[in-house]
PABA-984246 format. One line per 4 residues: number of its first residue (from 1); their letters; for each residue x, y, z of N, C-alpha, C, O, CB. Coordinates in steps of 0.2 Angstrom, whole numbers. Glycine has a CB too. Example, Ala and Ser with C-alpha at 12.3 -4.5 7.8 and 13.67 -1.06 7.14 Angstrom:
REM PABA-984246
1) as) 66 -28 39 62 -22 39 66 -16 39 71 -17 42 57 -22 45 ~ 64 -11 35 68 -5 36 64 0 39 67 6 40 70 -3 29
***
This chain:
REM PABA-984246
1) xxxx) 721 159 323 721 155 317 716 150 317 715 146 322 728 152 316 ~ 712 150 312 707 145 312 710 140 307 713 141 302 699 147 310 ~ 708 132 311 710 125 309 705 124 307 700 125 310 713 121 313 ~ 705 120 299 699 118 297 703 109 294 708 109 292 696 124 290
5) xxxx) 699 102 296 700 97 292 697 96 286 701 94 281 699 92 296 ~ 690 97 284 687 95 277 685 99 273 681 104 276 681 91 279 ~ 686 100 266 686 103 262 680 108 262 680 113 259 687 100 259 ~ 675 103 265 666 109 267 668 115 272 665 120 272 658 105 273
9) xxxx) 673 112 276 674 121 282 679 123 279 682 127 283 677 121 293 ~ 684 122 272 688 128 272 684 131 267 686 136 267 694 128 271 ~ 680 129 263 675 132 258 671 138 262 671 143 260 670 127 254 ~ 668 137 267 663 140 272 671 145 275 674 149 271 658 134 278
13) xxxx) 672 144 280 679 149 282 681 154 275 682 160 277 687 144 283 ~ 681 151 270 685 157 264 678 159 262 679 164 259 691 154 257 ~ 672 159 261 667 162 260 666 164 253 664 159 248 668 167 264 ~ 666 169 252 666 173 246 675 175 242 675 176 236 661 181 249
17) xxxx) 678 175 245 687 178 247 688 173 240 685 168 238 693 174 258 ~ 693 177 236 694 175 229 702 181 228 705 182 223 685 179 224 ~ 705 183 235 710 185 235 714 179 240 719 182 243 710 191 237 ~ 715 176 241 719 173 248 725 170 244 725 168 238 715 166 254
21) xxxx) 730 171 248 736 168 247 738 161 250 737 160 255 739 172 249 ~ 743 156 246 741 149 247 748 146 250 753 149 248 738 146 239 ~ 750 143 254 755 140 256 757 134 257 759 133 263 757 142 259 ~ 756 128 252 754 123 253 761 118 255 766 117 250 749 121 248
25) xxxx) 762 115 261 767 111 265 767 103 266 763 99 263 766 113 272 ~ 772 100 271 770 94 273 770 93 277 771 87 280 772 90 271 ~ 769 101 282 771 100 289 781 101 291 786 102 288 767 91 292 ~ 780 98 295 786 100 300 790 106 298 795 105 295 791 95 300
29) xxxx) 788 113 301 790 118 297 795 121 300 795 121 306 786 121 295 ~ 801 125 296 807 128 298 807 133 295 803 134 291 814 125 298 ~ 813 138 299 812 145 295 810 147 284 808 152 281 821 150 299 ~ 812 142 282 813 141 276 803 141 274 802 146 271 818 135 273
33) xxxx) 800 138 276 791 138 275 791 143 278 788 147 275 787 134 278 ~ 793 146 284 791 153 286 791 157 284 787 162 286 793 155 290 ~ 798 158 278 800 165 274 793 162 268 792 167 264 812 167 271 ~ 791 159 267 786 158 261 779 160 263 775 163 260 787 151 257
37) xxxx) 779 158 269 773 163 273 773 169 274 767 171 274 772 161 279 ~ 777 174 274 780 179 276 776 182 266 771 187 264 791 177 279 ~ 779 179 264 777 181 256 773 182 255 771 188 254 778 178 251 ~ 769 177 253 761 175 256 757 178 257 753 180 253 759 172 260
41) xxxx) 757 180 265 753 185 269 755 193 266 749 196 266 755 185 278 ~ 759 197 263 761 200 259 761 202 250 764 207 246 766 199 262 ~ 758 196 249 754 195 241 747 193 243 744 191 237 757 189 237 ~ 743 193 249 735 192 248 734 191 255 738 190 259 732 187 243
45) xxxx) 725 191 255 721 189 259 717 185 259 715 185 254 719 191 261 ~ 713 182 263 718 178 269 726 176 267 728 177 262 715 171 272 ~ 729 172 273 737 168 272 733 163 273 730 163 279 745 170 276 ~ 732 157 269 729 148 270 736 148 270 740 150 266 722 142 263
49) xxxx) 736 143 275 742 136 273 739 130 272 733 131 270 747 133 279 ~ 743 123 272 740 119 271 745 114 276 749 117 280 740 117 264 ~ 744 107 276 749 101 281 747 97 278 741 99 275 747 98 290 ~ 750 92 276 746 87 272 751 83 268 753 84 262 740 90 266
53) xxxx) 754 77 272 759 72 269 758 71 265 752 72 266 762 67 269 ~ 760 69 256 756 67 252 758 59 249 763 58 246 755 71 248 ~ 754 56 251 755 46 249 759 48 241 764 45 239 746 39 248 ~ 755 52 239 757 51 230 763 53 228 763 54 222 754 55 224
57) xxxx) 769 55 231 774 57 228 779 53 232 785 55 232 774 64 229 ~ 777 47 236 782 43 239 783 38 235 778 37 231 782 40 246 ~ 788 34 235 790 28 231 789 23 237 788 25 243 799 27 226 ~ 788 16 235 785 11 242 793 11 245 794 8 250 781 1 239
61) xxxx) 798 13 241 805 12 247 808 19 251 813 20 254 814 9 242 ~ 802 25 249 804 31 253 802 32 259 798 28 262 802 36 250 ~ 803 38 262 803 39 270 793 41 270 791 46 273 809 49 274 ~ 788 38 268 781 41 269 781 39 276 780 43 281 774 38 263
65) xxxx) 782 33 277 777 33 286 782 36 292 781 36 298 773 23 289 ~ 788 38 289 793 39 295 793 47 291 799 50 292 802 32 296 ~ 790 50 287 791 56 288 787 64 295 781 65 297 790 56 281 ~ 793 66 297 792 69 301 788 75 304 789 81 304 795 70 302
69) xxxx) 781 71 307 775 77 309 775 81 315 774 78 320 769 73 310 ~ 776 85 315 775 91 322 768 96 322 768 101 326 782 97 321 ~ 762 92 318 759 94 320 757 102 325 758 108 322 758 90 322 ~ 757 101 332 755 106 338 763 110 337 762 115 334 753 102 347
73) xxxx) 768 109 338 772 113 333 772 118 327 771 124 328 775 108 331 ~ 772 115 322 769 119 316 763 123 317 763 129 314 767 115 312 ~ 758 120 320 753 126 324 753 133 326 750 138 323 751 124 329 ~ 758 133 333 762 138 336 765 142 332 763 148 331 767 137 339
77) xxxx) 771 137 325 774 144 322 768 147 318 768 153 317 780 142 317 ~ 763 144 315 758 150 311 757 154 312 759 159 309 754 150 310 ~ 752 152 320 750 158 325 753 163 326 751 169 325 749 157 331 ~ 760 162 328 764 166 327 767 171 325 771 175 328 765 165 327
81) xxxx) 764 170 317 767 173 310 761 178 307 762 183 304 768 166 303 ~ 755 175 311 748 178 310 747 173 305 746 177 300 748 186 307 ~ 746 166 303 743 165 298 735 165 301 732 164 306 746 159 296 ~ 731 165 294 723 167 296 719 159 296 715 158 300 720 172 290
85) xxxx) 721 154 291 719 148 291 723 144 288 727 145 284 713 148 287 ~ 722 138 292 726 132 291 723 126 289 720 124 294 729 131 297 ~ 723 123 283 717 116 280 724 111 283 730 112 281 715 115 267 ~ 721 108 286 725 100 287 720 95 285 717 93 290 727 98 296
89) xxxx) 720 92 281 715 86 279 719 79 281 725 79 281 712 86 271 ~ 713 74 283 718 66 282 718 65 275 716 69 271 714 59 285 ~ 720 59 275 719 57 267 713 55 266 710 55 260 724 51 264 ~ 710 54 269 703 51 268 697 57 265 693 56 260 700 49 275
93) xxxx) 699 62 269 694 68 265 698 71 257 695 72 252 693 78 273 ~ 706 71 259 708 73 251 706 69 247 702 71 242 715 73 249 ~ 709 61 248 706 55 243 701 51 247 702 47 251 711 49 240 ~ 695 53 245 689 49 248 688 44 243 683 41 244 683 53 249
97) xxxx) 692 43 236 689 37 233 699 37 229 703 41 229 681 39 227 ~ 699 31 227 707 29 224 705 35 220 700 37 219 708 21 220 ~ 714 39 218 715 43 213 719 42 207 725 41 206 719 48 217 ~ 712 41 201 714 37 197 716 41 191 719 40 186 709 32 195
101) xxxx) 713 49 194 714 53 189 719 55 191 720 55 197 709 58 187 ~ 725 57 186 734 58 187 734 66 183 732 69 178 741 50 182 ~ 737 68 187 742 73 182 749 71 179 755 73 181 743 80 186 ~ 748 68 175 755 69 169 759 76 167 757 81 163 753 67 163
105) xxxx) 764 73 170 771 80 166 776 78 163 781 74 163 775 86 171 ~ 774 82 159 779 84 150 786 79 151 789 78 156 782 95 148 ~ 786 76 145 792 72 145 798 81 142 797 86 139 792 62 138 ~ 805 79 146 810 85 148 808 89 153 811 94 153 811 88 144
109) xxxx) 804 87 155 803 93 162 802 88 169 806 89 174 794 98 162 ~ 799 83 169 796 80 175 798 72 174 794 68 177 788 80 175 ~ 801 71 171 806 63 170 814 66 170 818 63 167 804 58 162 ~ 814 68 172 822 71 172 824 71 180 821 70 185 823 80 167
113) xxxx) 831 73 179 835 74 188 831 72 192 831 66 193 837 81 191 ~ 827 75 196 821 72 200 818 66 198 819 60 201 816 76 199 ~ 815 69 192 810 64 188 813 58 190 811 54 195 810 65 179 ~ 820 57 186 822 52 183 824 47 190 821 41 190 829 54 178
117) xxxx) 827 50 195 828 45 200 822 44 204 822 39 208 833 46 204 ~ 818 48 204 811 47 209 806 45 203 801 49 203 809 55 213 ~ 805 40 200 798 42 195 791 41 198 789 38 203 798 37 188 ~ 789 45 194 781 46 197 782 52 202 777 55 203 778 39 201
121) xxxx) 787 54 204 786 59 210 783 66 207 778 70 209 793 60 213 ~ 785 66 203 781 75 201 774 75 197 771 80 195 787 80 194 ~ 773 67 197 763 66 193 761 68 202 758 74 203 759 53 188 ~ 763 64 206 762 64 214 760 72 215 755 74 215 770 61 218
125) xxxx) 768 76 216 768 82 217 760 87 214 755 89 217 776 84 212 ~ 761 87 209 755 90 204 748 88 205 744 92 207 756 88 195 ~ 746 82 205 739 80 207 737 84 213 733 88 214 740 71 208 ~ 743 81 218 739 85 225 740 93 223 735 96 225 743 82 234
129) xxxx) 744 96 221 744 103 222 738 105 218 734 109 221 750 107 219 ~ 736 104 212 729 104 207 725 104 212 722 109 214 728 98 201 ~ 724 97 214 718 97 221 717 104 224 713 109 223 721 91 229 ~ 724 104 230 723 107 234 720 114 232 715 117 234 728 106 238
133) xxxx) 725 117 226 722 122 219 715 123 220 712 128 221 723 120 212 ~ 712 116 219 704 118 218 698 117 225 692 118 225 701 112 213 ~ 703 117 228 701 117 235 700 124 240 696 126 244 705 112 238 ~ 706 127 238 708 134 243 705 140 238 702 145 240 717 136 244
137) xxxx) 706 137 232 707 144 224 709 150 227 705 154 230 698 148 218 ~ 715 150 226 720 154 229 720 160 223 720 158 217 728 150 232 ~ 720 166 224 723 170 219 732 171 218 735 172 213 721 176 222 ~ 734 169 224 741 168 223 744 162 227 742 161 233 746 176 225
141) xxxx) 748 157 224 752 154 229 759 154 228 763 157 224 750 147 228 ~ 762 150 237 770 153 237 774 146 237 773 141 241 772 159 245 ~ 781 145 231 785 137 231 791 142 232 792 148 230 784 130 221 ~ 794 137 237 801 137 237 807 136 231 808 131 227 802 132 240
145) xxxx) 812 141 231 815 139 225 821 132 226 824 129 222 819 146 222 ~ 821 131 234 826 124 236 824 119 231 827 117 226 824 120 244 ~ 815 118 233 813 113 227 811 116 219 805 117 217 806 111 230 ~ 818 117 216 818 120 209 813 119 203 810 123 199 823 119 207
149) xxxx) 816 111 203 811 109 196 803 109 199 799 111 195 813 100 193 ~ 800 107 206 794 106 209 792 112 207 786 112 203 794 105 215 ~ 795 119 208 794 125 204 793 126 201 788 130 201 795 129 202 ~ 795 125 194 796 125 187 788 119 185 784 121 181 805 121 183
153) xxxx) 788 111 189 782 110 186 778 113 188 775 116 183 780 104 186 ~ 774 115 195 769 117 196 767 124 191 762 124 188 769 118 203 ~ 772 130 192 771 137 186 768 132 179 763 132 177 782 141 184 ~ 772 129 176 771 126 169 763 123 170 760 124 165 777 120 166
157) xxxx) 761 118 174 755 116 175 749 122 176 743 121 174 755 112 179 ~ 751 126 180 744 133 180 746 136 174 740 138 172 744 140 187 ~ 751 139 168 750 141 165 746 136 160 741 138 158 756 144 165 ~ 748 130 158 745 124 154 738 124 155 735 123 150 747 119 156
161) xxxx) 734 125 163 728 122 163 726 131 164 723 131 169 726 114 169 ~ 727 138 164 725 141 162 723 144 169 720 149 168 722 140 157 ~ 725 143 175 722 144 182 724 150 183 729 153 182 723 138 188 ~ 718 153 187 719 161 189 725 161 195 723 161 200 710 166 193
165) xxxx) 731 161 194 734 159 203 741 163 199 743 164 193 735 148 207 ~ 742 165 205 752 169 203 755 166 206 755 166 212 755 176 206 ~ 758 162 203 765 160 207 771 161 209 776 160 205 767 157 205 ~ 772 163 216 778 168 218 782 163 220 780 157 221 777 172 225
169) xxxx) 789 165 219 794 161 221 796 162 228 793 167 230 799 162 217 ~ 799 158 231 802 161 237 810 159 238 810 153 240 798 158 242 ~ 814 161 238 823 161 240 825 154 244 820 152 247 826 168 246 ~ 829 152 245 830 145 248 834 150 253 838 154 253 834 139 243
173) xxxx) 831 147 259 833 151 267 839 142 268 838 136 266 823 152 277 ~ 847 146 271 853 141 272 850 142 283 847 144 287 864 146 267 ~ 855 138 282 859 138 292 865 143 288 866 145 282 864 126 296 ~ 870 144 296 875 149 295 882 144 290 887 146 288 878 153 303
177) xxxx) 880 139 291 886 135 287 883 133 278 887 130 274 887 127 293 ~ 879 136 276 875 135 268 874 130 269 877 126 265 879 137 261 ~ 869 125 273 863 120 272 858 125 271 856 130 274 861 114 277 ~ 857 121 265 847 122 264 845 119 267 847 113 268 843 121 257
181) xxxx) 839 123 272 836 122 277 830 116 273 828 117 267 835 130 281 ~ 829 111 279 825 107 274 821 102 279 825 101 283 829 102 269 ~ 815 100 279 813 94 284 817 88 286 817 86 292 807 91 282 ~ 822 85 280 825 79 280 831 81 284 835 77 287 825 75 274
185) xxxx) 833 89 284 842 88 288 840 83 296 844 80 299 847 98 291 ~ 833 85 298 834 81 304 836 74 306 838 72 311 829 82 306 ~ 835 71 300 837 64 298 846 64 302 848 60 307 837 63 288 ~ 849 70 299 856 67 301 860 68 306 859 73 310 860 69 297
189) xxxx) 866 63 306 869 62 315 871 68 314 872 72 309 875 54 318 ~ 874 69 320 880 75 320 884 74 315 882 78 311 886 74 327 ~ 889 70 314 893 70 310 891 72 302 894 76 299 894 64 311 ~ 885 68 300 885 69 295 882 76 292 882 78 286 882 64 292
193) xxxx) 879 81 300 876 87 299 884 89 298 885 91 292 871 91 306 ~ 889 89 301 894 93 299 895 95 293 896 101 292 898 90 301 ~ 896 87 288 896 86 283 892 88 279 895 89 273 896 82 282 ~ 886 90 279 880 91 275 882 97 270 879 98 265 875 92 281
197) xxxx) 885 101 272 886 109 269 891 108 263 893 113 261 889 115 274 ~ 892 102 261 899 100 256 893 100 249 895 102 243 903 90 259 ~ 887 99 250 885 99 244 881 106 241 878 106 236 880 93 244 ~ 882 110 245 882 119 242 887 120 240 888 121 235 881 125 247
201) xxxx) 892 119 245 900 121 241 900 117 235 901 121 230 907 117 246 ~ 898 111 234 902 106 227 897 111 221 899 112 216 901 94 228 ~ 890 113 222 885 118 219 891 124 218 891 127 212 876 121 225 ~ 893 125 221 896 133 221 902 131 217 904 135 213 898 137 229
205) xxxx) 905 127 217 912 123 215 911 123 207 915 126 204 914 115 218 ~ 903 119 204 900 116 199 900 125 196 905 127 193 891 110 200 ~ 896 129 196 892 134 194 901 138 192 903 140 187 885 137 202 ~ 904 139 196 910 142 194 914 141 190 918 145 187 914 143 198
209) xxxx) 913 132 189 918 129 184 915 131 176 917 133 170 919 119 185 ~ 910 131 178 903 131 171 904 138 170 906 138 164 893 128 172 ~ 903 143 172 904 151 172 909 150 167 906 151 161 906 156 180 ~ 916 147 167 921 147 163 922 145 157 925 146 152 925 145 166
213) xxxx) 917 141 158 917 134 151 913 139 146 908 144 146 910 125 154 ~ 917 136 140 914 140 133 911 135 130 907 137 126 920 144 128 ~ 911 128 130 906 124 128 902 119 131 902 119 138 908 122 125 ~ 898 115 129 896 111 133 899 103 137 900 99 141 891 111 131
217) xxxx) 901 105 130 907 96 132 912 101 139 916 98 142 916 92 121 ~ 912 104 140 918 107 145 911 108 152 912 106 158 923 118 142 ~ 906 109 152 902 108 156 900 101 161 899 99 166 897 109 152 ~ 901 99 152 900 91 156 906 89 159 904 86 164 898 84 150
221) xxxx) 912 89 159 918 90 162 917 92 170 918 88 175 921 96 157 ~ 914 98 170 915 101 177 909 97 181 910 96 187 914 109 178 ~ 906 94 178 901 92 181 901 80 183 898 76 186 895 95 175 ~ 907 80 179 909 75 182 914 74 186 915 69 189 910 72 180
225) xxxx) 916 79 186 923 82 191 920 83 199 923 83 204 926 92 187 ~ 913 85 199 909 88 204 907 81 206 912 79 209 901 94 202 ~ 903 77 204 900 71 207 906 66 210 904 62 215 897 68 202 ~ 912 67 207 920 62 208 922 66 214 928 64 216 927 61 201
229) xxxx) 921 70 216 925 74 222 918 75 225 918 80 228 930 83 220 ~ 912 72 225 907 72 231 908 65 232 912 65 237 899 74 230 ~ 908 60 229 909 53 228 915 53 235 914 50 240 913 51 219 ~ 919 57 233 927 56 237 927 56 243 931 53 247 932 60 235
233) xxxx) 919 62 246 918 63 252 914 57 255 911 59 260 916 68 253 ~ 912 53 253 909 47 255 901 47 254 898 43 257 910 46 262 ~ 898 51 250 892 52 248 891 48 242 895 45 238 890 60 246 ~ 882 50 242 880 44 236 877 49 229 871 50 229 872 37 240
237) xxxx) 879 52 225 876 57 222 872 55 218 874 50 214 880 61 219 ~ 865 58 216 861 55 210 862 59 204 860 57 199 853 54 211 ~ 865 67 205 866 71 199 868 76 202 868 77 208 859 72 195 ~ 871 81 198 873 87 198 877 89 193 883 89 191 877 88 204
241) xxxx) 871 93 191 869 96 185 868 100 184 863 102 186 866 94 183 ~ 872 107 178 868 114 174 863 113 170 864 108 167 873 119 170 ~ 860 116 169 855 118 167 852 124 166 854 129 170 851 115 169 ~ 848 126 161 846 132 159 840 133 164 835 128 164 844 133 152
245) xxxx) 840 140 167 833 140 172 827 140 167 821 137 168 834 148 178 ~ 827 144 162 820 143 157 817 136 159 813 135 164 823 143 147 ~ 820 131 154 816 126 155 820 119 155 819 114 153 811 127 150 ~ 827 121 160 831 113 164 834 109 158 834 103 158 825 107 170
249) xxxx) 834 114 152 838 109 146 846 110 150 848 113 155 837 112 136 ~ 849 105 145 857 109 147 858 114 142 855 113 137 863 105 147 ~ 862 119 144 864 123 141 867 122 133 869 117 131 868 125 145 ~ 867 127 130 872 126 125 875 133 124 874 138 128 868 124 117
253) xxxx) 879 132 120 885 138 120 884 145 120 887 149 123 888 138 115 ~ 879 146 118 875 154 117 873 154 124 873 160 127 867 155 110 ~ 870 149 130 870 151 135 873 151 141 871 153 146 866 151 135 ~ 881 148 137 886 148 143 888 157 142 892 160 146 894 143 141
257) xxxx) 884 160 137 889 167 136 883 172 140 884 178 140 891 170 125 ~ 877 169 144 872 174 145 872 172 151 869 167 153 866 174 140 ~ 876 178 157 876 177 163 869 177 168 864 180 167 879 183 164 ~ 869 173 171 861 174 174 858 172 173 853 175 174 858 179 175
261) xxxx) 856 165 169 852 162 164 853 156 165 850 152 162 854 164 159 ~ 859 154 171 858 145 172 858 144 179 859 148 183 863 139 169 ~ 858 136 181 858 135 187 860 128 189 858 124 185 852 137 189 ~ 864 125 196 866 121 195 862 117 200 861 120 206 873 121 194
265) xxxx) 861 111 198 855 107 204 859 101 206 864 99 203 847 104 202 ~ 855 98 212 862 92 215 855 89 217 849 91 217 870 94 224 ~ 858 82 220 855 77 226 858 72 223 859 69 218 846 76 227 ~ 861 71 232 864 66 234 863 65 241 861 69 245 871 68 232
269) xxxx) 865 59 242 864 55 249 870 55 253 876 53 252 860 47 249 ~ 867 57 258 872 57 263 872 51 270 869 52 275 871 64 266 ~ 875 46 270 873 39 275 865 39 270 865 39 264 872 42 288 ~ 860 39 274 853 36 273 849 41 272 843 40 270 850 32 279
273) xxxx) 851 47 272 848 53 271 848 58 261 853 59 257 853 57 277 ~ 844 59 261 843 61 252 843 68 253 838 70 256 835 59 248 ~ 848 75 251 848 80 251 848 82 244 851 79 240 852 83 256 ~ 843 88 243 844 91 238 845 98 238 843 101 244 840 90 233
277) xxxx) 847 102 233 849 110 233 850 114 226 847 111 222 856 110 237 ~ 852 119 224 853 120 217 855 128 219 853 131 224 846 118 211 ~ 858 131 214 861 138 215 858 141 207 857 136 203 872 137 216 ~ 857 147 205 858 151 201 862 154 200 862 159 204 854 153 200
281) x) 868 154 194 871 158 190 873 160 184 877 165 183 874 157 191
***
């Protein structure tokens, strides 16, 4: 695997290559980036990853400087996987000058659940993916469906700005107890790892009450029902919520009747810890 830092050796490394496949990270990687790598190397050539915290999508009270680098770690597992090239830039070679140009997203897509309690995170999200987009020109790139709406913006911005790239999904990889596998579970003590898997169940609890529901006022029902019985477990919840996978409106009644067509998303904190997750049904 060749390691490249500045955007002149991954341009030279990729050469002429107008197939490669793209896998862009924040480091510390677990089997859930691995199964998207896996995809990747199996939708094009080369497999680029990337590493690269990104300052733009922290708020000044989030984890940016305590988030968890394993570098020479992450390395290994590439090699391992066969990845062919790996871009790790500092911030200095990504933003060599303040980033004044922003990518803005659509109000109802990118100010909502996410949006709403994180703002600014998904202009954050988009800006560097666009970058790094114009950096690798990947023919295909691979997002996690853990991170659902991040999916939905990035798809909606290459379709918007017209970019030759495919957007593959990738499955959200659990532990044997249904945590979505995630960089932050490392955050939690024992205890609250125990705990941790309550907020797939209370997803699985939401998504079955809603299956039933013939309207949406009965939606909204189950869905306060879900947050007061996470509440009860001593968590801090910011949402948990159905929505239509199309495009994360809520449902209305014609698509409580159309199986397969919604999906219920969460995030909620656990002690000091921020998990999110979401199920399709």
């Amino acid at each position: 695997m060749q390691i490249v830092r500045t955007v002149g050796e991954l341009r030279r490394a990729l050469g002429a290559s107008r197939g490669a496949a793209f896998v862009p990270t924040m480091g510390n990687l677990h089997e859930g980036h691995l199964s998207l790598m896996r995809l990747g190397k199996a939708a094009g050539q080369p497999l680029v990853a990337s590493i690269f915290v990104n300052r733009l999508q922290f708020a000044p009270h989030e984890d940016f400087a305590s988030y968890p680098r394993t570098f020479e770690a992450d390395c290994a597992k590439l090699r391992a996987l066969g990845c062919d090239l790996l871009f790790a830039p500092d911030e200095r070679e990504l933003y060599p000058v303040e980033q004044a140009f922003r990518v803005a997203t659509p109000h109802g897509l990118g100010d909502i659940l996410e949006g709403e309690f994180r703002p600014g995170f998904f202009e954050g999200v988009a800006t560097v993916v666009l970058k790094l987009f114009g950096c690798v020109q990947p023919a295909v790139a691979v997002f996690g469906k853990k991170d659902y709406q991040q999916l939905m913006v990035v798809r909606s911005m290459v379709e918007q700005f017209n970019l030759p790239i495919t957007i593959v999904p990738g499955e959200t990889m659990r532990e044997a107890d249904g945590l979505a596998m995630s960089s932050r579970n490392g955050y939690l003590d024992a205890a609250e790892r125990a705990e941790a898997p309550a907020l797939a169940r209370a997803l699985q609890a939401l998504a079955q009450r809603a299956a039933r529901a013939g309207t949406p006022l009965a939606v909204a029902q189950a869905e306060r029902q879900a947050l007061n019985d996470l509440r009860a477990r001593g968590w801090k919840p910011d949402y948990l919520a159905v929505r239509r996978r199309a495009d994360l409106a809520p449902p209305q009644a014609a698509d409580l009747a159309a199986p397969g067509t919604l999906v219920a998303l969460g995030a909620a904190k656990l002690g000091t810890t921020r998990l999110i997750d979401n199920l399709e049904f």
